[in-house]
The first five atom37 places (N, CA, C, CB, O) and aatype in JSON, in Angstrom:
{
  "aatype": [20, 20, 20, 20, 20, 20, 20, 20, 20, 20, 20, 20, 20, 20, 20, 20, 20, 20, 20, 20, 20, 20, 20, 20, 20, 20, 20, 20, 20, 20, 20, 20, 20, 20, 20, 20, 20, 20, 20, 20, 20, 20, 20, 20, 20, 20, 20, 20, 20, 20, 20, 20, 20, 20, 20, 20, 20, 20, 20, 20, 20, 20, 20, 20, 20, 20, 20, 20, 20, 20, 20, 20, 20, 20, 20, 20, 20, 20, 20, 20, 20, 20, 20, 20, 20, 20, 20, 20, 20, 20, 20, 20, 20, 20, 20, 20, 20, 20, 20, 20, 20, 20, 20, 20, 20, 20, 20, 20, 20, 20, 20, 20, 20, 20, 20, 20, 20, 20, 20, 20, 20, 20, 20, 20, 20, 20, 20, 20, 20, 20, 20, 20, 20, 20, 20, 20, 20, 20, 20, 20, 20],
  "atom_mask": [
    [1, 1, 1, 1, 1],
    [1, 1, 1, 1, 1],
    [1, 1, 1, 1, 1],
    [1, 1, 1, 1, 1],
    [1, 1, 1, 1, 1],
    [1, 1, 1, 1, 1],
    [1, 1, 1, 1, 1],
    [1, 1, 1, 1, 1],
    [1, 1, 1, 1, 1],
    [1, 1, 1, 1, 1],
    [1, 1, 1, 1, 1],
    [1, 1, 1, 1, 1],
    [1, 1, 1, 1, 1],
    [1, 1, 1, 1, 1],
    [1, 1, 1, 1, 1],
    [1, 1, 1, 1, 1],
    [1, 1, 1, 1, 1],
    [1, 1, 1, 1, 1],
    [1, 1, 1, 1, 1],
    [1, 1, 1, 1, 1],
    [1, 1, 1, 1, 1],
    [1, 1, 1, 1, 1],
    [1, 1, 1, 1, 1],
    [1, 1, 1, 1, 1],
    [1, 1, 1, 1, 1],
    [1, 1, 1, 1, 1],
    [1, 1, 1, 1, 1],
    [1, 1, 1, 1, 1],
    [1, 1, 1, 1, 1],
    [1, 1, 1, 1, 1],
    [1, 1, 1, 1, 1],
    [1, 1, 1, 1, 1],
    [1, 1, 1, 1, 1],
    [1, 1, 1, 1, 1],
    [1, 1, 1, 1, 1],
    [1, 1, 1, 1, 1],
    [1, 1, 1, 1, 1],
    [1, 1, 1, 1, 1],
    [1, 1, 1, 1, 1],
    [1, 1, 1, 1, 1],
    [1, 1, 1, 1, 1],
    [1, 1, 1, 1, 1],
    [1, 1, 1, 1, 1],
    [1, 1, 1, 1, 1],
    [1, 1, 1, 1, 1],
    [1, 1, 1, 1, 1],
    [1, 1, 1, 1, 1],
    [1, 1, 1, 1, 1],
    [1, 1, 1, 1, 1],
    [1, 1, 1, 1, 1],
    [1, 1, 1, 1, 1],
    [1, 1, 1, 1, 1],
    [1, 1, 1, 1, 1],
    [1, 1, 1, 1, 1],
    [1, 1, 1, 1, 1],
    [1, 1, 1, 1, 1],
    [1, 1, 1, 1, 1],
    [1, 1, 1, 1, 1],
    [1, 1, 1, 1, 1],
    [1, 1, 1, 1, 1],
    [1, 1, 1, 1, 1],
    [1, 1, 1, 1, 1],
    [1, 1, 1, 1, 1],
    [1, 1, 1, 1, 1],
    [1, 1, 1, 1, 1],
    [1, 1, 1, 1, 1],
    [1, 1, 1, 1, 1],
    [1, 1, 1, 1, 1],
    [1, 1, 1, 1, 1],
    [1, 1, 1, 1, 1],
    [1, 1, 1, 1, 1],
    [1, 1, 1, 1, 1],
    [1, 1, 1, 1, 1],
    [1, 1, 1, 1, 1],
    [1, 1, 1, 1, 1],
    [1, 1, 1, 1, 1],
    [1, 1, 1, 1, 1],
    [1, 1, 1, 1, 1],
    [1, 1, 1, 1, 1],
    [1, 1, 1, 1, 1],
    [1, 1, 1, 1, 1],
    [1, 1, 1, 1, 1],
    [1, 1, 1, 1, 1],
    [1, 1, 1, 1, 1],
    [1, 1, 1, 1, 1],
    [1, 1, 1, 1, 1],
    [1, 1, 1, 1, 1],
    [1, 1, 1, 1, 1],
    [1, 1, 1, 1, 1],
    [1, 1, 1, 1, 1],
    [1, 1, 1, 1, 1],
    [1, 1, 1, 1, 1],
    [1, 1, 1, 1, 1],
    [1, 1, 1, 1, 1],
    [1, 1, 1, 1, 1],
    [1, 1, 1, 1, 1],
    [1, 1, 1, 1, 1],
    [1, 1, 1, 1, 1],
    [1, 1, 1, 1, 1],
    [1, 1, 1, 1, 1],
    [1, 1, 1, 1, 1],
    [1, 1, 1, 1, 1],
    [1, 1, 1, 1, 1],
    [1, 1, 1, 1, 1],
    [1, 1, 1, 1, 1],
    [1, 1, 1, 1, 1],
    [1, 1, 1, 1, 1],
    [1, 1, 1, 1, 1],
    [1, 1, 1, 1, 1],
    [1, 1, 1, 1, 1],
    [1, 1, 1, 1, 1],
    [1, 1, 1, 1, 1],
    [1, 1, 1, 1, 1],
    [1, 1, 1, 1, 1],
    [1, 1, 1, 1, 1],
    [1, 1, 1, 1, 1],
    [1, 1, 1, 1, 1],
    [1, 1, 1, 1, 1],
    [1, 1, 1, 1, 1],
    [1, 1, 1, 1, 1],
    [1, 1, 1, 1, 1],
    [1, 1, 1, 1, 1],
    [1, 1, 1, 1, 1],
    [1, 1, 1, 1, 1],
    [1, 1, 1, 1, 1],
    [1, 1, 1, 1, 1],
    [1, 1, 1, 1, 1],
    [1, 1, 1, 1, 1],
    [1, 1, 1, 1, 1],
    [1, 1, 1, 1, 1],
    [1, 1, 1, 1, 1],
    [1, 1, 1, 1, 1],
    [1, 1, 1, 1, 1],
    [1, 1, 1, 1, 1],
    [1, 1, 1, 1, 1],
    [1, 1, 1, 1, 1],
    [1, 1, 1, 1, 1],
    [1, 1, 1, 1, 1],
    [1, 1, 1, 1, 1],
    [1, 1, 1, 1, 1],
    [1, 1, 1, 1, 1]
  ],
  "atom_positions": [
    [[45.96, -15.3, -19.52], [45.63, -15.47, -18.12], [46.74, -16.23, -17.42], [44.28, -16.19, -17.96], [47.26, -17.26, -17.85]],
    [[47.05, -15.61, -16.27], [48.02, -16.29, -15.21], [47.16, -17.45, -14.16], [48.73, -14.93, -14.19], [45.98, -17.44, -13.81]],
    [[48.18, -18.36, -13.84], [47.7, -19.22, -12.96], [47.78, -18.53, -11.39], [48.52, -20.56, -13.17], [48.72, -18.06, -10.75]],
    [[46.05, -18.75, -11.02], [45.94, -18.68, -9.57], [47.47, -18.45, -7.94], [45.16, -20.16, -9.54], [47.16, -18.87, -6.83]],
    [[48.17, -18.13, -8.04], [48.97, -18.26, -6.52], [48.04, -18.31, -5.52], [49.96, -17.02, -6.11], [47.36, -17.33, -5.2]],
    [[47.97, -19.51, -4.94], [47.53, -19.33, -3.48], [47.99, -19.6, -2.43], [46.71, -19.74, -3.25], [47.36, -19.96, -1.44]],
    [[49.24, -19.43, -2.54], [50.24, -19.67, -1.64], [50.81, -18.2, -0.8], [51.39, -20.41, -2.52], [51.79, -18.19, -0.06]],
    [[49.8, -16.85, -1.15], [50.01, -15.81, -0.33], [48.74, -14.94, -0.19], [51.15, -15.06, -0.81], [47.88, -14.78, -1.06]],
    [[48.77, -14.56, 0.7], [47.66, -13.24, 1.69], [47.88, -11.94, 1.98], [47.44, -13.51, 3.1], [49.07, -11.81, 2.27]],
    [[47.47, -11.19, 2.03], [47.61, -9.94, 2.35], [46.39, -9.62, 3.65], [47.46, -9.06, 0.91], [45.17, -9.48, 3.55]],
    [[47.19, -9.57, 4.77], [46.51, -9.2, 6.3], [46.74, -7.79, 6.68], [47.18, -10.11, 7.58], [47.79, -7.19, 6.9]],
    [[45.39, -7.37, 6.7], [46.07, -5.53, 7.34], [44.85, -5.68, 8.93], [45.34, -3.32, 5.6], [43.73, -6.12, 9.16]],
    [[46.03, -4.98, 9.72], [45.55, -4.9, 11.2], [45.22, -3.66, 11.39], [46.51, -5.29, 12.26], [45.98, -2.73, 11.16]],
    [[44.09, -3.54, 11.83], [43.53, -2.49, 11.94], [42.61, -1.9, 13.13], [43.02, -2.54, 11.0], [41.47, -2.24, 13.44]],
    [[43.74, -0.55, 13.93], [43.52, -0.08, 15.12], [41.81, -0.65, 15.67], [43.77, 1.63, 14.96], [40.96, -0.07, 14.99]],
    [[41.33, -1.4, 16.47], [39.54, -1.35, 16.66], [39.06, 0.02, 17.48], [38.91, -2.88, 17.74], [38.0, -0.2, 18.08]],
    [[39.41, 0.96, 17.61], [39.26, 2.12, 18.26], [39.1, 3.42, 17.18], [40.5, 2.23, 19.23], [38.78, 4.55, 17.54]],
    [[39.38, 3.06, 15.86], [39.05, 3.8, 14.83], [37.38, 4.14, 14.82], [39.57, 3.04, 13.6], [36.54, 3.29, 15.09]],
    [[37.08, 5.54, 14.47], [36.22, 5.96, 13.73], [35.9, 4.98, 12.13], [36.71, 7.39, 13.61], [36.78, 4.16, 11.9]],
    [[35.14, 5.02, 11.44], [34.73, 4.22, 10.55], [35.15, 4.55, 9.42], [33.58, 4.09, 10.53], [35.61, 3.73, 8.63]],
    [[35.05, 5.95, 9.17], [35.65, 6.81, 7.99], [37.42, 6.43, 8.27], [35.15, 8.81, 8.2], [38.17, 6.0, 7.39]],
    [[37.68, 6.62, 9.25], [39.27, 5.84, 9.26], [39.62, 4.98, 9.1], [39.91, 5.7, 10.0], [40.81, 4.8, 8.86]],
    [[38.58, 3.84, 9.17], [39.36, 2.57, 9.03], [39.39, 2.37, 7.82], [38.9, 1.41, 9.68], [40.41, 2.08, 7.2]],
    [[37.9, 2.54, 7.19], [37.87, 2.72, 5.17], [39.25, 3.4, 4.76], [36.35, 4.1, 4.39], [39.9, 2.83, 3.88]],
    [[39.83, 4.71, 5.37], [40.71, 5.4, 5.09], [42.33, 4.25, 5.06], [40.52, 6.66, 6.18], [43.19, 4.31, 4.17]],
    [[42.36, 3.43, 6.1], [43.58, 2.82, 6.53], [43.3, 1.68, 5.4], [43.74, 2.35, 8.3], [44.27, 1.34, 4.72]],
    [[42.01, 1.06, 5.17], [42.23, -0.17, 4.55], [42.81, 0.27, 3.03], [40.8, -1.09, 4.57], [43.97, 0.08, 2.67]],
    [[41.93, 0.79, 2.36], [42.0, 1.85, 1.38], [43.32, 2.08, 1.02], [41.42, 3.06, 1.83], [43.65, 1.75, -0.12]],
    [[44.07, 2.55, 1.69], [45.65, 3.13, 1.68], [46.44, 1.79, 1.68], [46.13, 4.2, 3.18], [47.26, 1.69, 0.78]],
    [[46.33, 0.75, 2.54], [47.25, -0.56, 3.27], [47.12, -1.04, 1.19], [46.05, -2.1, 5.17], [47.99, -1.03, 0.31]],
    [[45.75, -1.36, 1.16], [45.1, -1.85, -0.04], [45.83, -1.68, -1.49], [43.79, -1.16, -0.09], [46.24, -2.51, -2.32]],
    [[45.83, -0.17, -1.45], [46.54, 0.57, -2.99], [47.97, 0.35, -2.95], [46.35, 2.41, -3.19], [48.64, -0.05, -3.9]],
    [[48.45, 0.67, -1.65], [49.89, -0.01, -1.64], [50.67, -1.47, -2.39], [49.99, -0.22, -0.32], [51.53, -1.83, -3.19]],
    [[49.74, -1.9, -1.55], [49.99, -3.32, -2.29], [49.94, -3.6, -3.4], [49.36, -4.16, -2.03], [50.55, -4.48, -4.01]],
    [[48.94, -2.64, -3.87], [48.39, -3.41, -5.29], [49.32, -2.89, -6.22], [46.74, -3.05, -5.84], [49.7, -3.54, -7.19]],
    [[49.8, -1.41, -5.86], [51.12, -0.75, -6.91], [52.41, -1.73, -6.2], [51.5, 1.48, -6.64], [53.5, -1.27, -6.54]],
    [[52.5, -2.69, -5.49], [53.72, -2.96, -5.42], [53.94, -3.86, -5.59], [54.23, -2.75, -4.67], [55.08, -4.3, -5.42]],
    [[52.65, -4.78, -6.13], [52.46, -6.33, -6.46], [52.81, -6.1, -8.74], [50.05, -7.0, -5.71], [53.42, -6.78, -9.57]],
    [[52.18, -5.07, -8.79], [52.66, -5.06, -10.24], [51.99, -6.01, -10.8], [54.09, -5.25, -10.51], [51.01, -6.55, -10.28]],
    [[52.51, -6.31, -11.95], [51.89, -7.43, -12.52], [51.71, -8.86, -12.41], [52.18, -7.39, -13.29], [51.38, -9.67, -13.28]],
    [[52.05, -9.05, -10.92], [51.4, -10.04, -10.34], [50.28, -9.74, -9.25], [52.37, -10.8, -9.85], [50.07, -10.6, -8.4]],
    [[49.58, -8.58, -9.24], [48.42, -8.52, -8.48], [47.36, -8.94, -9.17], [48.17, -7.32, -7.99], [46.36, -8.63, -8.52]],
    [[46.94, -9.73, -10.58], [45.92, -10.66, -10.64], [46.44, -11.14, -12.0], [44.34, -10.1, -10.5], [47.49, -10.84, -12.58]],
    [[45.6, -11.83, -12.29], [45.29, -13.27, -13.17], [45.33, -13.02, -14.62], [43.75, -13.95, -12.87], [45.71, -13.78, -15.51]],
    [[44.64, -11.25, -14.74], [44.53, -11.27, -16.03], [43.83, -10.13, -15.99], [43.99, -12.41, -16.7], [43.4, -9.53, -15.0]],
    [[43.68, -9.75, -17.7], [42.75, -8.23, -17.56], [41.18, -8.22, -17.02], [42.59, -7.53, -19.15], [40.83, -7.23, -16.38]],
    [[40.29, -9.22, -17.24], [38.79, -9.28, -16.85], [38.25, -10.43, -17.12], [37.96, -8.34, -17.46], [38.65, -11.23, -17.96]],
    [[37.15, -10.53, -16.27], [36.1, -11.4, -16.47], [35.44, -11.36, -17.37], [35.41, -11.43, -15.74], [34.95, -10.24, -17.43]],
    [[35.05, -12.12, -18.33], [34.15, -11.78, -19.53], [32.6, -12.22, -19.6], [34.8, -12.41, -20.71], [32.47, -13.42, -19.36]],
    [[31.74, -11.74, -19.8], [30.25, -11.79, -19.21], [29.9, -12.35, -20.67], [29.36, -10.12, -18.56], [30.54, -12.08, -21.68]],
    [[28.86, -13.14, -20.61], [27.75, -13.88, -21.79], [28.32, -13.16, -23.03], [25.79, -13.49, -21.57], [29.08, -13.61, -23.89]],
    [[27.68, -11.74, -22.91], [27.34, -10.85, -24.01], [28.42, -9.69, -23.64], [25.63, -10.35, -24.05], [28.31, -8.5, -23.37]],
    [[29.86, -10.87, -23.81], [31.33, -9.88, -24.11], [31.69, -8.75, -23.33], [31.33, -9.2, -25.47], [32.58, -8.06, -23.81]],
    [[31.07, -8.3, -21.94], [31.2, -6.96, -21.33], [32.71, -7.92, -20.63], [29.56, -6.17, -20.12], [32.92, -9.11, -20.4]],
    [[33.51, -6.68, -20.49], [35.15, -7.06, -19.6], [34.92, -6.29, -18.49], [36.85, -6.5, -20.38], [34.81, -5.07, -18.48]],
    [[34.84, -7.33, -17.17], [35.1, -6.66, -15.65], [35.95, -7.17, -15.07], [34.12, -6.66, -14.69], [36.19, -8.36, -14.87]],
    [[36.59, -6.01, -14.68], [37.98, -6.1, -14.85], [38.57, -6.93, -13.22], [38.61, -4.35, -15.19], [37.85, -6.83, -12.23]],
    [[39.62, -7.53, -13.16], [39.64, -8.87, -12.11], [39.86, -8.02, -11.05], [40.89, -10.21, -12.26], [39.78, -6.79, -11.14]],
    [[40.16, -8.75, -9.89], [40.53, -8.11, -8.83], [41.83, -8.55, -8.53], [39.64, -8.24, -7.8], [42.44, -9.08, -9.46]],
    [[42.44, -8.44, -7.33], [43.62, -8.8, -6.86], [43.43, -10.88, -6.46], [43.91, -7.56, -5.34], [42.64, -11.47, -5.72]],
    [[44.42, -11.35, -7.25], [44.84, -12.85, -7.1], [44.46, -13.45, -5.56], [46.58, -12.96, -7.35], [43.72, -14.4, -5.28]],
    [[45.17, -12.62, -4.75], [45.51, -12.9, -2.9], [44.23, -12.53, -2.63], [46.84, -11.83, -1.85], [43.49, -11.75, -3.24]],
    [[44.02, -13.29, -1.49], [43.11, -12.49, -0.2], [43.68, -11.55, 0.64], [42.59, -13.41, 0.84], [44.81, -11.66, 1.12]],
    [[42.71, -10.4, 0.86], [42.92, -9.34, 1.52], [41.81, -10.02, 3.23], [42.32, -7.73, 0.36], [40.65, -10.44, 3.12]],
    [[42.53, -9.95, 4.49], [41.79, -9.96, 5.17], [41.93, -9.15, 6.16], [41.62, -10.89, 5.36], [43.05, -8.98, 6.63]],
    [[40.75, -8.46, 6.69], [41.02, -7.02, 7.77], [40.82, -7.44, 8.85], [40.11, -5.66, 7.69], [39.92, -8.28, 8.74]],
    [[41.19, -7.33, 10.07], [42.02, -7.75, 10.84], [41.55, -6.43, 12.04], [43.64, -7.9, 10.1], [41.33, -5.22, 11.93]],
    [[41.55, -7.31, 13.06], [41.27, -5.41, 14.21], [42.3, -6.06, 15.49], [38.71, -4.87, 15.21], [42.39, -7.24, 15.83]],
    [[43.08, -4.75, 16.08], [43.9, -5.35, 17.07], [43.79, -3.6, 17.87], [45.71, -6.18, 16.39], [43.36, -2.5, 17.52]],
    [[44.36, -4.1, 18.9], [44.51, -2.8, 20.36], [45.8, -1.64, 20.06], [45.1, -3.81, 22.23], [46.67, -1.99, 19.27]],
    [[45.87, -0.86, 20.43], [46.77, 0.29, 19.67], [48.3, -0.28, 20.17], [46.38, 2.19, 20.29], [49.25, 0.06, 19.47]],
    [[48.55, -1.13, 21.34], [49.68, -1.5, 21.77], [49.83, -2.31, 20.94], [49.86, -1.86, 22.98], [51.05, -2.4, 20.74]],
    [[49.09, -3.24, 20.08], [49.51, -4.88, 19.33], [50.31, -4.15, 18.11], [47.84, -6.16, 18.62], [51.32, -4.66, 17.61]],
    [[49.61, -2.56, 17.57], [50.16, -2.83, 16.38], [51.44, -2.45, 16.27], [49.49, -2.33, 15.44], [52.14, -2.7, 15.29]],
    [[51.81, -1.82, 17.3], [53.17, -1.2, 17.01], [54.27, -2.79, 17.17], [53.56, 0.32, 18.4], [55.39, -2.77, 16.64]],
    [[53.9, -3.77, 17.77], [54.45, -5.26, 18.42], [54.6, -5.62, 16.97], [53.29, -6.43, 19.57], [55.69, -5.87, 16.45]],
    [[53.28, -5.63, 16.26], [53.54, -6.17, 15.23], [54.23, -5.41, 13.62], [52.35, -6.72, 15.2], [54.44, -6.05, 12.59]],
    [[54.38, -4.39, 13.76], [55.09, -3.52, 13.2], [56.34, -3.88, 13.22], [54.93, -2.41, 13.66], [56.81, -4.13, 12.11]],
    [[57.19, -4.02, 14.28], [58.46, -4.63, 14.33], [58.48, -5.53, 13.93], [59.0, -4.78, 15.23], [59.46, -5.72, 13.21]],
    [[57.45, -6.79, 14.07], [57.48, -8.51, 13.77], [57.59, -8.68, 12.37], [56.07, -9.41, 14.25], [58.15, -9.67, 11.9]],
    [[56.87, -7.38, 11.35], [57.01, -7.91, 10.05], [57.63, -7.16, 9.27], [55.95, -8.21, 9.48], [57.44, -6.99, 8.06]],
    [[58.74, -6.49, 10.26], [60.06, -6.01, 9.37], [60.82, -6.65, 8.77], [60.91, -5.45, 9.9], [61.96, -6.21, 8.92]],
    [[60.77, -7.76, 7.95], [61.32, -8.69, 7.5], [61.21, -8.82, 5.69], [60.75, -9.75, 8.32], [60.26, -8.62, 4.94]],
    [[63.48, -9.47, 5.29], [62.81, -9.51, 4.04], [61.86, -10.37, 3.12], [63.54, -9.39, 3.52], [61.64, -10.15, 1.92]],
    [[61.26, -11.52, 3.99], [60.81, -12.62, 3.38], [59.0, -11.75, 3.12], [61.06, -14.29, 4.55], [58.3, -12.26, 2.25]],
    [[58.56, -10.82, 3.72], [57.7, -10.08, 3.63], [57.43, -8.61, 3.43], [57.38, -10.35, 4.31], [58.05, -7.77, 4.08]],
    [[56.36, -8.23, 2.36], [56.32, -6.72, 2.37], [55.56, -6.07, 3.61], [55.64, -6.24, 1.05], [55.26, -6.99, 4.37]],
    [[55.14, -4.88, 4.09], [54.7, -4.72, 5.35], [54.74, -2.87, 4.42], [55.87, -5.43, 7.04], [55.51, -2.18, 3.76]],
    [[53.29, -2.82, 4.99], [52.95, -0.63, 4.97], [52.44, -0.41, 6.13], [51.56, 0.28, 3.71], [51.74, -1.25, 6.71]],
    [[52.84, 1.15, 6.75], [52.12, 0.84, 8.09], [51.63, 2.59, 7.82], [53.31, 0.2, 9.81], [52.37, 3.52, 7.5]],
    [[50.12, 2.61, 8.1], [49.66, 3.54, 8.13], [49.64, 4.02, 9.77], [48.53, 3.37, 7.36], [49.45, 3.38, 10.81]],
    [[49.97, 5.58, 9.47], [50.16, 6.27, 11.33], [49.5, 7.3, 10.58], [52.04, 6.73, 12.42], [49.31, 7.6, 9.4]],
    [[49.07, 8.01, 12.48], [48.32, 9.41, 12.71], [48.37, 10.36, 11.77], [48.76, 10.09, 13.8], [47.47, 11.2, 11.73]],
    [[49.42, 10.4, 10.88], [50.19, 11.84, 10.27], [49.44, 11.62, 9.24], [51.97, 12.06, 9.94], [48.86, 12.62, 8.83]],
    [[49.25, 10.67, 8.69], [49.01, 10.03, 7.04], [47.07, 10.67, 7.4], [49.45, 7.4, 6.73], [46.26, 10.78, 6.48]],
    [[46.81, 10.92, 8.49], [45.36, 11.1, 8.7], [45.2, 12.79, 8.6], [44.83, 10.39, 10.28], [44.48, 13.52, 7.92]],
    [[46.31, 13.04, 9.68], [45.94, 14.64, 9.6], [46.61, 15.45, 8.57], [46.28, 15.37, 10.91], [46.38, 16.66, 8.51]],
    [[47.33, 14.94, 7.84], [47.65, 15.62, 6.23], [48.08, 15.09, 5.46], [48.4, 16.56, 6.01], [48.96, 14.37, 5.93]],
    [[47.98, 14.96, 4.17], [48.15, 14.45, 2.86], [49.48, 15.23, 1.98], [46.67, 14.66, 2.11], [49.63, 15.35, 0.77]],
    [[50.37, 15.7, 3.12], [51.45, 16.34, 2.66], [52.91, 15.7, 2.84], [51.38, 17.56, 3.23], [53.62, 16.0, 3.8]],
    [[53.29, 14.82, 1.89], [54.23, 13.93, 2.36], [55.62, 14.6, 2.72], [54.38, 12.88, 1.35], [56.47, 13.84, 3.17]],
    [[55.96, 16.03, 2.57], [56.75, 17.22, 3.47], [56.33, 16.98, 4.85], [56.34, 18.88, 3.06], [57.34, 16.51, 5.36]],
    [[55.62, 17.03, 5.54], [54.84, 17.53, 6.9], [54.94, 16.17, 7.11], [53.21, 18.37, 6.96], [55.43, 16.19, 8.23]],
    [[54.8, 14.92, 6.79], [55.02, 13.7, 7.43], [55.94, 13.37, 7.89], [54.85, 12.9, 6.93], [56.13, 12.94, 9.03]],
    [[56.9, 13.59, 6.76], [58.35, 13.35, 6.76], [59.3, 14.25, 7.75], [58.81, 13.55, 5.33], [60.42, 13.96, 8.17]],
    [[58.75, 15.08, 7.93], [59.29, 16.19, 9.45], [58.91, 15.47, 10.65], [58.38, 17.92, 9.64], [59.75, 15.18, 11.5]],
    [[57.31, 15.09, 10.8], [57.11, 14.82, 11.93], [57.28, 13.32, 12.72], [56.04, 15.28, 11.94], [57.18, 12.92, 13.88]],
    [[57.62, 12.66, 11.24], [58.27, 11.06, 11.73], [59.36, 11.18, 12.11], [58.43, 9.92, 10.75], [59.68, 10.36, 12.98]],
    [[60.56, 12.31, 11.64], [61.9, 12.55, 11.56], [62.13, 13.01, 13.54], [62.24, 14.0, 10.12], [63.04, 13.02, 14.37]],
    [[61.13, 13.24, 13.49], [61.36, 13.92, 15.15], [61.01, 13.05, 16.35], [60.36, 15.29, 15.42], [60.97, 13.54, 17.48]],
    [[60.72, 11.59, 16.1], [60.07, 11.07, 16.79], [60.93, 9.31, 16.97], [58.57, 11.31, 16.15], [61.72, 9.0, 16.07]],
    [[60.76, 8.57, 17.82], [61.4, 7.59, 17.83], [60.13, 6.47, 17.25], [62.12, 7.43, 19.29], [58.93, 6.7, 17.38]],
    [[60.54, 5.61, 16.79], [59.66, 4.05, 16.37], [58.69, 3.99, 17.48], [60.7, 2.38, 16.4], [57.52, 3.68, 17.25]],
    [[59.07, 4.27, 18.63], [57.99, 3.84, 19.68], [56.79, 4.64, 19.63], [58.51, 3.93, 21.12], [55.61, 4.3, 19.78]],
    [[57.4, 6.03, 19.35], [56.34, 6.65, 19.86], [55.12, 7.0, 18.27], [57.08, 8.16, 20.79], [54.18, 7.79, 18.33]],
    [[55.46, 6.22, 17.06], [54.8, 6.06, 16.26], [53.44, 5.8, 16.55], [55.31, 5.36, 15.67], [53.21, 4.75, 17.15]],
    [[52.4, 6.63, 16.22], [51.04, 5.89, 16.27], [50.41, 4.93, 14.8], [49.97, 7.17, 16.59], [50.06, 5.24, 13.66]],
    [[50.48, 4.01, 15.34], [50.39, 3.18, 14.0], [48.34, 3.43, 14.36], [51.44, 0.95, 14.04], [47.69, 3.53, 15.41]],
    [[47.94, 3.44, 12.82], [46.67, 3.04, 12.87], [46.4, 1.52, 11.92], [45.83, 4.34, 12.37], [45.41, 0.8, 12.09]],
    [[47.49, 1.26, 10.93], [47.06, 0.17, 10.57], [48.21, -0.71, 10.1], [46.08, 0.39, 9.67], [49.08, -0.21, 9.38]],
    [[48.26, -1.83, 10.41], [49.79, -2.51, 9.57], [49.48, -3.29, 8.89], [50.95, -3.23, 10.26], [48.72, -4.16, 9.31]],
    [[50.03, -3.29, 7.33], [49.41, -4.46, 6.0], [50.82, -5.41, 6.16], [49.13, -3.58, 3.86], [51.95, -5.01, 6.44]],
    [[50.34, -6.82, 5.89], [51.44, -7.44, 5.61], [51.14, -8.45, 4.16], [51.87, -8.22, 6.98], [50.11, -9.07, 3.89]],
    [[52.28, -8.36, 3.46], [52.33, -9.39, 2.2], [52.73, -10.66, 2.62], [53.31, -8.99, 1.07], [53.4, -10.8, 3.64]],
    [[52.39, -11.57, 1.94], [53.51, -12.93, 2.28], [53.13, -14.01, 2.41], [54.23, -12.96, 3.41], [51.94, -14.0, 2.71]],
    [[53.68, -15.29, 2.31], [53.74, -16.72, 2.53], [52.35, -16.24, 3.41], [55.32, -17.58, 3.33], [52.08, -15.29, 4.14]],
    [[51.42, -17.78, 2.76], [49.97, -17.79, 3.71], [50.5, -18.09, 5.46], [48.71, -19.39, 3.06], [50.16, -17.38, 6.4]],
    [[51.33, -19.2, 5.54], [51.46, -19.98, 6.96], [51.72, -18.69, 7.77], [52.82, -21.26, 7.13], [51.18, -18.48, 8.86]],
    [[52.69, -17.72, 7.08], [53.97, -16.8, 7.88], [52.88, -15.95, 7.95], [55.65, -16.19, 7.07], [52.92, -15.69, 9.15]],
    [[52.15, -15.47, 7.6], [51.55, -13.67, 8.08], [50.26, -14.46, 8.92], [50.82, -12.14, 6.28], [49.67, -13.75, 9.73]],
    [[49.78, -15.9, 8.75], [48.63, -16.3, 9.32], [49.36, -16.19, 10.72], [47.94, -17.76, 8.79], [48.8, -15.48, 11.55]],
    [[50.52, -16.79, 11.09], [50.98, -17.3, 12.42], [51.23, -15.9, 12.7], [52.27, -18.48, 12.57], [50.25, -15.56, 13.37]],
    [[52.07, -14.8, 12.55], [51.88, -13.69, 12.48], [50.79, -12.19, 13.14], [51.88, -14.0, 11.57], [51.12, -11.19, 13.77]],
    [[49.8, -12.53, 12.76], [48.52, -12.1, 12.91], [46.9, -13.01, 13.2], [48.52, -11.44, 11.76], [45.72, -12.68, 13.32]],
    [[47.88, -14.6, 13.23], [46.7, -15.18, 14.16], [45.86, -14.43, 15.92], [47.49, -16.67, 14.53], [44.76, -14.73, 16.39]],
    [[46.79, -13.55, 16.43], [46.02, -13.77, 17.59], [44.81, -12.55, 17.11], [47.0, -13.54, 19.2], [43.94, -12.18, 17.89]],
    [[44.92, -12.2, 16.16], [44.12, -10.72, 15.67], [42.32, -11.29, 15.36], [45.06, -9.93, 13.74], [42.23, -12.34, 14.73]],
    [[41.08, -10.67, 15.77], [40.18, -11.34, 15.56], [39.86, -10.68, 13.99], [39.15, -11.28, 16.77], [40.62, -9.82, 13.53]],
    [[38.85, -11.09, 13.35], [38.25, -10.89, 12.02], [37.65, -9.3, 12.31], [36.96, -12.2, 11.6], [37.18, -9.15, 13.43]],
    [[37.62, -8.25, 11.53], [37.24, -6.76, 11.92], [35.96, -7.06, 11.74], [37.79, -5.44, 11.05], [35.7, -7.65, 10.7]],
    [[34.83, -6.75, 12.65], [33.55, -6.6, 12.7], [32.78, -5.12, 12.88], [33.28, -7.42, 13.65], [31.55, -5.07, 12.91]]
  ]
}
């Protein structure tokens, strides 16, 4: 078993104008990202061990917290956590209407940063830096 880090968070912002099945969809995606890119530092150890020896298996070390912001904030903050002191995934429109990473890759290629529709932006990193970051964002309800 590894010792606890709690010195980082994982914040994903997430469009509040989403359908419900989308936002599961955005967290879901922001979520798996991370977790393949955290490696073997996305938790503590293989499982929890129950009375009578059953192994369930840990979760991720960090807090994940979801986050809801206006379709203008996320693209603001998209730029803000282009940085290397942090990881950052940003789920857009395309990633919704097909699962064909050909057809994404065309239709991002044709388009400028601005006119990206972000639906969700995850950020890794130092607790203080992604809190100050994504403080003005309320808790997703």
């Amino acid at each position: 078993m590894r010792e606890q880090d709690f010195s980082k968070r994982v914040s994903i912002v997430v469009r509040d104008d989403l359908e419900e099945w989308q936002v599961l969809n955005t967290v879901a995606h922001v979520s798996a990202y991370f977790g393949n890119k955290l490696g073997a530092h996305f938790d503590t150890g293989d499982c929890f061990t129950t009375a009578d020896n059953i192994c369930l298996p840990r979760n991720t070390q960090y807090p994940i917290i979801v986050l809801s912001g206006k379709s203008d904030q996320l693209g603001n903050l998209a730029r803000t956590v282009r940085t290397p002191d942090l990881q950052s995934m940003f789920f857009i429109s395309e990633m919704v209407e097909t699962s064909n990473d050909s057809d994404i890759a065309v239709s991002v290629r044709l388009k400028q940063e601005s006119e990206i529709d972000y639906l969700g932006v995850g950020v890794f990193g130092d607790n203080q830096i992604v809190k100050k970051l994504t403080g003005q964002f309320g808790l997703w309800k």
